[in-house]
C-alpha positions as CSV (number, residue, x, y, z in Angstrom):
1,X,61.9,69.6,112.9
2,X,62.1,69.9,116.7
3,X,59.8,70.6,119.7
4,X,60.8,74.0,121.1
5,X,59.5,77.4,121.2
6,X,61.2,78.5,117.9
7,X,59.8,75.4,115.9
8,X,56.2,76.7,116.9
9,X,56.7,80.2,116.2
10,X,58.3,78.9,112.4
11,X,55.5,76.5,111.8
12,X,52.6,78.5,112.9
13,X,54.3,81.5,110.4
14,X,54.1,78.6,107.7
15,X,50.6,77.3,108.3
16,X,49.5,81.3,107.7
17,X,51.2,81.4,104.2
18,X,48.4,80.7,101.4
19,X,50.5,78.5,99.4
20,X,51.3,75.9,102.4
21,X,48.5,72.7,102.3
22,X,49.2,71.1,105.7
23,X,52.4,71.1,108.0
24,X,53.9,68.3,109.9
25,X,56.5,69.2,112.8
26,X,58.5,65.9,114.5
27,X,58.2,65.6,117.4
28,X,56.4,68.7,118.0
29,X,55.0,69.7,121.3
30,X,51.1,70.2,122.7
31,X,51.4,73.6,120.7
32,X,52.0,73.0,117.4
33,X,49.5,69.8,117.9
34,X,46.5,72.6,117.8
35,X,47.7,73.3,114.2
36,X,49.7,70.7,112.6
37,X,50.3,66.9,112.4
38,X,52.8,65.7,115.0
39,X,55.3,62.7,114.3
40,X,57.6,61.3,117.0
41,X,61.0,60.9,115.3
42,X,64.6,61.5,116.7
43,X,65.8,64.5,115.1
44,X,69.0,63.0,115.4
45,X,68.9,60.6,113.2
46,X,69.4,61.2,109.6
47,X,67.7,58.6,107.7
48,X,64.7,58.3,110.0
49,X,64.3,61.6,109.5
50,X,64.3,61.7,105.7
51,X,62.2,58.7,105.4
52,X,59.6,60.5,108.0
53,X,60.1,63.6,104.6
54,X,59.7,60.7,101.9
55,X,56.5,59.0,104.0
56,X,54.6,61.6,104.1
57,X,55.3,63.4,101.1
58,X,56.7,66.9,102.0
59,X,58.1,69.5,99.8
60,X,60.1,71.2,102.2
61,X,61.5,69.9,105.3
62,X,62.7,73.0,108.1
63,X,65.1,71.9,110.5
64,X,64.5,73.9,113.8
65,X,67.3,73.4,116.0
66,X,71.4,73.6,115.7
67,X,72.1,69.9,117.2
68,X,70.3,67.9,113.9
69,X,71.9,70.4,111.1
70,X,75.4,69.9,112.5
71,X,74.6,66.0,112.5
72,X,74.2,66.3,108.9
73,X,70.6,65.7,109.1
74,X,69.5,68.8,106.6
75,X,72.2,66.6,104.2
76,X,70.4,63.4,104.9
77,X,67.4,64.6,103.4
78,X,68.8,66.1,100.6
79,X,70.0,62.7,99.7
80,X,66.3,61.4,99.6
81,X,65.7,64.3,97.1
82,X,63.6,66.3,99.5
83,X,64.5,70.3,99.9
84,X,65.9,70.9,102.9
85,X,65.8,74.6,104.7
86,X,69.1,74.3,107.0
87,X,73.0,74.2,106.0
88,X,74.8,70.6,105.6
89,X,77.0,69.9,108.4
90,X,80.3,71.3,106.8
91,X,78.3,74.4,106.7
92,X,77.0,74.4,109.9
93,X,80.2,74.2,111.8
94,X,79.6,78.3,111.7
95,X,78.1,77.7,114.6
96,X,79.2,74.2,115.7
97,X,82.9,75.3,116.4
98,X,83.7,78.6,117.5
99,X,87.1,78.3,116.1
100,X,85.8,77.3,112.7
101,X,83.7,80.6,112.5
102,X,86.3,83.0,113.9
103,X,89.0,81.3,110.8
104,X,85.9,82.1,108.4
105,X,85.7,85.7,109.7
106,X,89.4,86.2,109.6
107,X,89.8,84.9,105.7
108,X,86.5,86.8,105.0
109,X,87.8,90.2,106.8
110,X,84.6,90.7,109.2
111,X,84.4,92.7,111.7
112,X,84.6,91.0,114.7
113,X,86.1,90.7,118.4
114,X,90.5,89.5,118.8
115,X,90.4,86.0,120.0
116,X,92.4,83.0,121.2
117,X,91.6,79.3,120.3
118,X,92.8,77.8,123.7
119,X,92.9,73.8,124.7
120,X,94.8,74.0,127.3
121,X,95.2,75.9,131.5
122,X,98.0,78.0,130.6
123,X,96.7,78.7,127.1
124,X,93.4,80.0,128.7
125,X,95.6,82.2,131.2
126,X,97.4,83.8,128.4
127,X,94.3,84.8,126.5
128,X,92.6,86.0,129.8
129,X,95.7,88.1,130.3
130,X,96.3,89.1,127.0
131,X,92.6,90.8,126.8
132,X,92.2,91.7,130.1
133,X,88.8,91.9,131.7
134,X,85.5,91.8,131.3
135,X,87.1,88.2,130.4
136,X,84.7,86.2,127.6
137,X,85.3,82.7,127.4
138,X,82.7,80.7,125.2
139,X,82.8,77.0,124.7
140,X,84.1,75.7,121.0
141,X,81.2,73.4,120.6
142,X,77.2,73.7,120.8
143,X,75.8,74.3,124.3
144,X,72.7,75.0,123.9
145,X,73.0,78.9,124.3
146,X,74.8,78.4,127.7
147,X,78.3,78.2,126.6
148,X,79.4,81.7,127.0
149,X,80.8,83.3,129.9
150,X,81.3,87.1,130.4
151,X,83.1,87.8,133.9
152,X,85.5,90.2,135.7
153,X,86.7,87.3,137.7
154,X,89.7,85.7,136.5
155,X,89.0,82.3,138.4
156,X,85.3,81.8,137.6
157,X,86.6,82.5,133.1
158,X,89.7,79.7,134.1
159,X,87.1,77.2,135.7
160,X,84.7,77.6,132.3
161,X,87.3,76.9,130.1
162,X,88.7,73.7,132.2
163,X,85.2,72.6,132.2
164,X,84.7,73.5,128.4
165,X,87.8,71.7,127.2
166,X,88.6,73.6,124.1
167,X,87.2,77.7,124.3
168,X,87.9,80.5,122.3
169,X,88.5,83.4,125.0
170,X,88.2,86.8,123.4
171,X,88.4,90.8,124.1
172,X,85.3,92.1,125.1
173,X,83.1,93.9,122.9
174,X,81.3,97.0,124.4
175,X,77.7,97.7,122.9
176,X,74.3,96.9,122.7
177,X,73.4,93.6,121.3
178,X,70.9,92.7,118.1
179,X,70.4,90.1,116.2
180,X,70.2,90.2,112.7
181,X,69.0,86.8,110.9
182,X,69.4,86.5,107.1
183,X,67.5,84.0,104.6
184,X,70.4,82.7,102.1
185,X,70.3,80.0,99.3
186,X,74.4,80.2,99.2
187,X,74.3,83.6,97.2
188,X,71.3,86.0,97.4
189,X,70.6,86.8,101.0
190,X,67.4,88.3,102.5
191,X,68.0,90.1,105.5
192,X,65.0,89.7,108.2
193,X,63.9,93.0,110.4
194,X,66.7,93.1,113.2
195,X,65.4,92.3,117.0
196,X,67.2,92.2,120.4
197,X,67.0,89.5,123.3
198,X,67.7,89.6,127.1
199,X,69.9,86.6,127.6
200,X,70.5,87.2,131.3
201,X,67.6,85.4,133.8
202,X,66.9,88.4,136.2
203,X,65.6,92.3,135.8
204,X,68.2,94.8,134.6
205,X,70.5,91.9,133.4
206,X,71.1,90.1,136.7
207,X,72.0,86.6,136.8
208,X,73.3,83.7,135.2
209,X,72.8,83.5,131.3
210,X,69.9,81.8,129.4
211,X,68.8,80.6,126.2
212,X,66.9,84.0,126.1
213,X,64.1,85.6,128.0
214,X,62.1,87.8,126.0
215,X,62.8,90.1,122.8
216,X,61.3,92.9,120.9
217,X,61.3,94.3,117.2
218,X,62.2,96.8,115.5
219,X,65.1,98.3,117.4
220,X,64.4,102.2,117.3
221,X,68.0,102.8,118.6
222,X,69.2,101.1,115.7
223,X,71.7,103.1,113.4
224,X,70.2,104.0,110.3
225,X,72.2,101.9,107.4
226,X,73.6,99.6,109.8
227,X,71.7,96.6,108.3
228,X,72.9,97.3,104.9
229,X,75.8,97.9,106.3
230,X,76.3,94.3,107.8
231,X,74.9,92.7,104.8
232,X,78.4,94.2,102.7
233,X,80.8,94.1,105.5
234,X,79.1,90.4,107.1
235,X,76.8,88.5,105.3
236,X,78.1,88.8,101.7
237,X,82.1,88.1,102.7
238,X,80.9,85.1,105.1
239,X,78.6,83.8,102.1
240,X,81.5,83.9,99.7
241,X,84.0,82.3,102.2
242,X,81.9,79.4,102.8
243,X,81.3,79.2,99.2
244,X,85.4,79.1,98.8
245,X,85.5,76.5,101.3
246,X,83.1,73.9,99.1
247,X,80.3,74.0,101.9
248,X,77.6,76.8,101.2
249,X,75.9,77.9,103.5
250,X,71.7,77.8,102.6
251,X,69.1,78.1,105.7
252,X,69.3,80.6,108.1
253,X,72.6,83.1,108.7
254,X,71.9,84.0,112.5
255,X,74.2,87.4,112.6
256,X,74.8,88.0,116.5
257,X,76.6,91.9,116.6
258,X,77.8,94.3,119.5
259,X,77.4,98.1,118.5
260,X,80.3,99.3,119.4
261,X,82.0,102.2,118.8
262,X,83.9,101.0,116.3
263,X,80.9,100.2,114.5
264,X,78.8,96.6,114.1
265,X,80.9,93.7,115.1
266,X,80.1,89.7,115.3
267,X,79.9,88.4,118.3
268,X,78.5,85.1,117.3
269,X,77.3,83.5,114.2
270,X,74.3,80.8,114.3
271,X,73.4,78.5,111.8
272,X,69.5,78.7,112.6
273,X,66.6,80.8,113.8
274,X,67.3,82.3,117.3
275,X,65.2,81.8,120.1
276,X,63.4,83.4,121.2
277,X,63.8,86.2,118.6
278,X,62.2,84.2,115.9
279,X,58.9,84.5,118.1
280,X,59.0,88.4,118.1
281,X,60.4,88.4,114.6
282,X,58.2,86.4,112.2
283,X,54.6,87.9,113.3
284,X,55.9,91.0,111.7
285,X,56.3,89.0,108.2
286,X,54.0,89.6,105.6
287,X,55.6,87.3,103.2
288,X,54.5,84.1,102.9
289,X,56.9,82.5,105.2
290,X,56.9,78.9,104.0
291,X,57.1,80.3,100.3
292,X,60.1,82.6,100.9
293,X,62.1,79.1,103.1
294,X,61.7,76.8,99.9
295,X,62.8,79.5,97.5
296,X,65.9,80.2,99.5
297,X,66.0,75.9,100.1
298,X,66.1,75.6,96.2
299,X,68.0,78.0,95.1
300,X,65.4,80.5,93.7
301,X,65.9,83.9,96.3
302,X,66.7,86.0,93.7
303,X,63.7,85.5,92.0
304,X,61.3,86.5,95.1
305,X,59.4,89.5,95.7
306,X,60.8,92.0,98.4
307,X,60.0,90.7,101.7
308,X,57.1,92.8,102.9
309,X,57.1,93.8,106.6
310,X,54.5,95.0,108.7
311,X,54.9,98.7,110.4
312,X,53.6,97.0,113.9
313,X,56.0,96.2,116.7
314,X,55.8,92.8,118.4
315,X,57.2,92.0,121.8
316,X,57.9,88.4,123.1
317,X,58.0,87.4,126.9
318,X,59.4,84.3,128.2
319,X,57.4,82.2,131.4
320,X,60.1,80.1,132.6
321,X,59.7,77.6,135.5
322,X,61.0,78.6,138.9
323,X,64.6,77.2,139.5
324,X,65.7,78.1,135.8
325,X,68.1,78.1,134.4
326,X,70.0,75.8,137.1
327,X,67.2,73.8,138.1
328,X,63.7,74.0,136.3
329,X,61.0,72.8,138.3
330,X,58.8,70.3,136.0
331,X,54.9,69.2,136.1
332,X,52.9,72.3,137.4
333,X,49.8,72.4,135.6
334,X,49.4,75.2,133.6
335,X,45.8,76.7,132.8
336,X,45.6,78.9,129.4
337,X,43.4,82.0,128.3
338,X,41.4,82.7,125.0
339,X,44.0,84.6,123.6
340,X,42.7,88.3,122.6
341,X,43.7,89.2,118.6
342,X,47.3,90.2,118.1
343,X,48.3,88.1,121.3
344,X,49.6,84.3,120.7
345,X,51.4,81.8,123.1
346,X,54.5,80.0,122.1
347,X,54.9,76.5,123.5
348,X,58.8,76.3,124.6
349,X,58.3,73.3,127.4
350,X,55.2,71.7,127.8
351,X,53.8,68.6,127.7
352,X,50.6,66.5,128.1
353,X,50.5,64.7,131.3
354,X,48.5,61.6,132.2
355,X,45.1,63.1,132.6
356,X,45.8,65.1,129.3
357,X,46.6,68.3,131.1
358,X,49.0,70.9,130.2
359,X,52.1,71.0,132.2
360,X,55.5,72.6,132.2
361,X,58.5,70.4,130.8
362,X,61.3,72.5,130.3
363,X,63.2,75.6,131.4
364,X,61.8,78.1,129.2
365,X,58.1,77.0,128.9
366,X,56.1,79.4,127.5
367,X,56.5,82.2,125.2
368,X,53.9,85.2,125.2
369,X,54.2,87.1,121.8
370,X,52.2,90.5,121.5
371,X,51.7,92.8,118.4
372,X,51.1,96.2,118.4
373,X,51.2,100.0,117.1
374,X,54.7,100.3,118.5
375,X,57.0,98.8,121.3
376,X,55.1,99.9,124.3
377,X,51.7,99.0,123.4
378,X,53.0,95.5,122.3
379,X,54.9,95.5,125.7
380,X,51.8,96.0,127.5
381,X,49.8,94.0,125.7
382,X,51.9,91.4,126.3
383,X,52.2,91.6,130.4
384,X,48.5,91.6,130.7
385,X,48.1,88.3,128.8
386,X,50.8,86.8,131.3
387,X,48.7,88.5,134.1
388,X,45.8,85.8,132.9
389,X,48.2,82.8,132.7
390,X,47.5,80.1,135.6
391,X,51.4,79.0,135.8
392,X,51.8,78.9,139.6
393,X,55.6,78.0,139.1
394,X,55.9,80.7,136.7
395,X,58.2,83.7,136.4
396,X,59.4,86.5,133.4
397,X,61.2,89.4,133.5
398,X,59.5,92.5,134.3
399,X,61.6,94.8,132.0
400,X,61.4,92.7,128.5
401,X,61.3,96.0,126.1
402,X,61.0,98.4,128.6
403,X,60.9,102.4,127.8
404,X,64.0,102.7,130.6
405,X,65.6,100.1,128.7
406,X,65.3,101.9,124.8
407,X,66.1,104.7,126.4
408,X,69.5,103.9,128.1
409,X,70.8,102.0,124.9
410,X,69.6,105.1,122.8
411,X,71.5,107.6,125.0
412,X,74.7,105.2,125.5
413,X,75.0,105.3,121.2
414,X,74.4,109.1,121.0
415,X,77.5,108.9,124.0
416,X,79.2,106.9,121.6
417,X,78.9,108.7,118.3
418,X,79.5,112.2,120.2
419,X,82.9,110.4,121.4
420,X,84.0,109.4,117.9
């Protein structure tokens, strides 16, 4: 279910595993049309979505994005008696409501950053003052990725949260980011190789934030034992909470965490595959992909093999439309290359327009996904294949997984640990 850059990434992964006959992706984009069956379908609505399931005969339905799973949609098919990768909607208020998730870690005991649940002007200047700055200020509800602020002015945090409504304003965390995204049927948990995104639109982290502009995997600056680590101190106490609560959590746990020097803390949980680390992520799975999402949708995880995961690095670059994020400029005409082996590109925001050519339709419209012996021959591999991309209103980073960039978050943890 959906039409975005993560939804061709996840069913391009499935069409590989051995065991999957055909895949269907509503609505789909010009993309996964290469591969798969496209149905238009709001993935909105419930009912139309699980009869779309029943109609076609599916044993497993994915949904894709965090709108349809918090509208109960991944519940709707369930109903129809079709299994369903993606929490209900009690469950998926982890990431619907910011509040929600930060009770969940508090009765759970995870690590994570102070916070304030503010609704109200003077609420939000408390908070701000009470933690001081870099101020954060993220929006209760789903925004698409664009919700958070993280600012040293005072005025630009109080005009997010006025705008926002209800925020949850929090102390700062200090540390490199990953992501850490974990497979769950409500008790086992399977814990996906970590990766790390670049949220912010410009080089060296300039600009306003994004859905995401690139991302790499693995993380060779990573800790050693800091995934088991979050598995006990996270994923197991959130799994057991939810479990308390009456509303399991199955699908995908999206573990968001700040290295700090206090150790891994959350910064956000999701309630689906990120985007765009799911790009970088999955072509490193040599599990059968669509296998491993109905065992965990039915409640057989424990029974699986260990996930087997390829020694190659992979390295995913974002084309996004000049004017992005404010103002994406639609409709150029994009031409595309053979791609070479090891090289695939991820429709994020395209479309088909009247003469049946390809054209960008979104923000982020392209992703550019490279494989390789390690990080900087995936990174490189990945630049030249954006080199032979005919996107005149194009543009990416030029420091998506750079050596400068390893480097510096390697030598601020070493900094860190030394301080300790």
């Amino acid at each position: 279910m959906g039409s975005g850059g993560r939804e061709h990434a996840l069913a391009l992964a499935i069409s590989k595993d051995p065991a999957v006959a055909a895949v269907h992706v509503a609505p789909g984009n010009p993309g996964t049309a290469g591969f798969a069956t496209n149905h238009p379908v709001d993935i909105l609505d419930g009912p139309a979505v699980a009869a779309l399931a029943v109609d076609l005969g599916v044993d497993l339905v994915v949904v894709g994005p965090e709108a349809p799973l918090v509208a109960g949609v991944a519940d709707a098919v369930r109903e129809r008696g079709v299994a369903c990768f993606g929490p209900g909607a009690a469950a998926a208020r982890l990431e619907g409501s910011k509040a929600f998730a930060k009770q969940v870690m508090a009765d759970a005991g995870v690590p994570t950053a102070r916070s304030r649940t503010a609704t109200t002007p003077e609420q939000a200047a408390a908070a701000l003052d009470e933690f001081g700055a870099p101020y954060v200020v993220k929006a209760d509800g789903l925004a698409a990725g664009k919700g958070v602020v993280v600012t040293d002015d005072r005025q630009t945090a109080l005009d997010h949260a006025a705008e926002c409504g209800q925020v949850v304003i929090e102390e700062y965390l200090d540390g490199p980011e990953a992501s850490l995204f974990v497979i769950t049927d409500g008790v086992t948990a399977v814990p996906l190789p970590p990766a790390q995104d670049f949220k912010r639109v410009g080089d060296g982290d300039e600009g306003p934030n994004t859905g995401g502009m690139g991302s790499y995997t693995p993380l060779p600056w990573l800790p050693g034992g800091t995934v088991e680590r979050v598995m006990a101190e996270v994923v197991e106490p959130t799994l057991a909470r939810m479990r308390d609560l009456g509303a399991p959590f199955t699908g995908l746990l999206y573990v968001g965490l700040a290295l700090t020097k206090a150790g891994p803390r959350v910064v956000e949980f999701n309630a689906r595959f990120g985007d765009p680390e799911t790009e970088a992520i999955l072509p490193r799975l040599n599990t059968g992909l669509g296998t491993l999402l109905l065992a965990a949708a039915t409640g057989a995880l424990a029974e699986q093999p260990p996930l087997e995961v390829s020694g190659d690095a992979c390295v995913g670059v974002v084309l996004a439309a000049k004017g992005y994020p404010a103002t994406p400029a639609k409709g150029c005409v994009i031409t595309l290359p053979d791609e070479p082996e090891g090289v695939h590109v991820i429709h994020a925001g395209t479309a088909l327009d009247a003469r049946g050519r390809l054209v960008a339709a979104g923000g982020r419209v392209l992703v550019v996904v490279a494989t390789g012996s390690d990080i900087a021959d995936a990174r490189e591999r990945a630049y030249a294949h954006i080199d032979r991309i005919d996107f005149a209103d194009g543009f990416a980073r030029t420091d998506i997984a750079s050596q400068a960039r390893l480097d510096a978050i390697a030598a601020r943890l070493g900094r860190d640990r030394r301080e300790q």
